[in-house]
C-alpha positions in Angstrom: 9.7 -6.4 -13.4 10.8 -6.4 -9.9 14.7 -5.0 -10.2 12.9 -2.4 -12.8 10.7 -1.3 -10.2 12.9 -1.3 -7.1 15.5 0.7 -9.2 12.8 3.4 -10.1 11.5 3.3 -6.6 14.7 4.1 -5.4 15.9 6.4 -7.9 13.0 8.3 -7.4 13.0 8.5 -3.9 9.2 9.4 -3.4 9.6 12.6 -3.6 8.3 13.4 -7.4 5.3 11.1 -6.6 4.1 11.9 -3.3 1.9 15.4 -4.5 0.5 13.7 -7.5 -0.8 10.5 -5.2 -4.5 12.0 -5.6 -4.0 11.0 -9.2 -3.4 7.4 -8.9 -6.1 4.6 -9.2 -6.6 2.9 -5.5 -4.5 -0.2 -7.6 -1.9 2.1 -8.7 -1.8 3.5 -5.2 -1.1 0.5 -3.9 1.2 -1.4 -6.0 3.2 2.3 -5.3 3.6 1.7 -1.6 4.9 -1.9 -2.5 7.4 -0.9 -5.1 8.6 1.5 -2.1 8.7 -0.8 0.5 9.9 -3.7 -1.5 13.1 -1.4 -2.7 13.9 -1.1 1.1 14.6 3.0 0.5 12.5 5.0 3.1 10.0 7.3 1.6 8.1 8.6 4.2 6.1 11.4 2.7 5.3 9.3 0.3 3.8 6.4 2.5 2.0 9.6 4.3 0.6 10.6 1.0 -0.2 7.0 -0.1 -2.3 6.4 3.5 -4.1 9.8 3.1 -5.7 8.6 0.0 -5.9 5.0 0.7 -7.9 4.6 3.6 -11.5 6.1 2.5 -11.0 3.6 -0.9 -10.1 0.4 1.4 -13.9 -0.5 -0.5 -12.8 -0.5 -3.4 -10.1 -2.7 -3.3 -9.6 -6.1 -4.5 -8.3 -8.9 -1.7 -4.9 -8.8 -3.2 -5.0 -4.9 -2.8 -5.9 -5.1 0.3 -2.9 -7.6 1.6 -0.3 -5.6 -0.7 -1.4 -2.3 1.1 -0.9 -4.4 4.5 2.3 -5.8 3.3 4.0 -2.4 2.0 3.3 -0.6 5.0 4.3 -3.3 7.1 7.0 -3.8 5.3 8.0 0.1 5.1 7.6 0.2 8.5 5.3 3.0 8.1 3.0 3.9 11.0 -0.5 4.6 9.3 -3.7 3.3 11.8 -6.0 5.4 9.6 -5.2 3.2 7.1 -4.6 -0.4 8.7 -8.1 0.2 10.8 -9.8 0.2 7.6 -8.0 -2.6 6.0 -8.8 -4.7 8.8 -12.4 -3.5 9.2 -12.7 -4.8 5.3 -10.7 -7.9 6.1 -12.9 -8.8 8.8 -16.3 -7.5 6.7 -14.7 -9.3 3.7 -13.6 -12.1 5.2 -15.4 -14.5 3.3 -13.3 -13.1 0.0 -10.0 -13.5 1.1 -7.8 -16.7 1.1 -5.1 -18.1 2.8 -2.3 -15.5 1.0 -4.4 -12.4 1.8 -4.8 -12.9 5.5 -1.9 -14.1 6.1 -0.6 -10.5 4.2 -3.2 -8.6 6.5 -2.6 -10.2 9.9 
């Protein structure tokens, strides 16, 4: 699944996915940025997009969505505070939830 995703990710190149983002589940917005980020092509109006929507539905993420949000824009090197404030405001509200794996994703 990874090479399958990488190769869409970067055939795509963000750009048919970035004004549709509103569409996508806060999951499906997430595992986005790290197909992105994991194909190693920039897509910054994508990651722009993806942190617009993300950061008011931090709540509603699992632990795992909230380390593979961290992790993609990390990884993206993609400047988004709006977005890592909240994940780390959950993280440390949540913190009881989240293993080893997760906050070692968020840190």
């Amino acid at each position: 699944a990874g090479a399958g995703v990488g190769a869409a990710a970067s055939a795509a190149g963000g750009g048919e996915a970035a004004p549709r983002v509103g569409e996508f589940s806060s999951q499906g917005l997430s595992m986005t940025a790290w197909a992105y980020a994991a194909s190693g092509r920039p897509a910054p109006a994508l990651f722009d997009s993806i942190a617009g929507e993300l950061a008011p539905r931090v709540g509603e993420f699992s632990p795992q969505g909230l380390s593979t949000a961290a992790w993609a824009f990390a990884t993206a090197n993609h400047t988004a505070p709006s977005l890592l404030d909240a994940v780390a405001a959950q993280a440390v509200a949540r913190h009881a939830e989240l293993d080893a794996r997760c906050l070692t994703a968020t840190a």
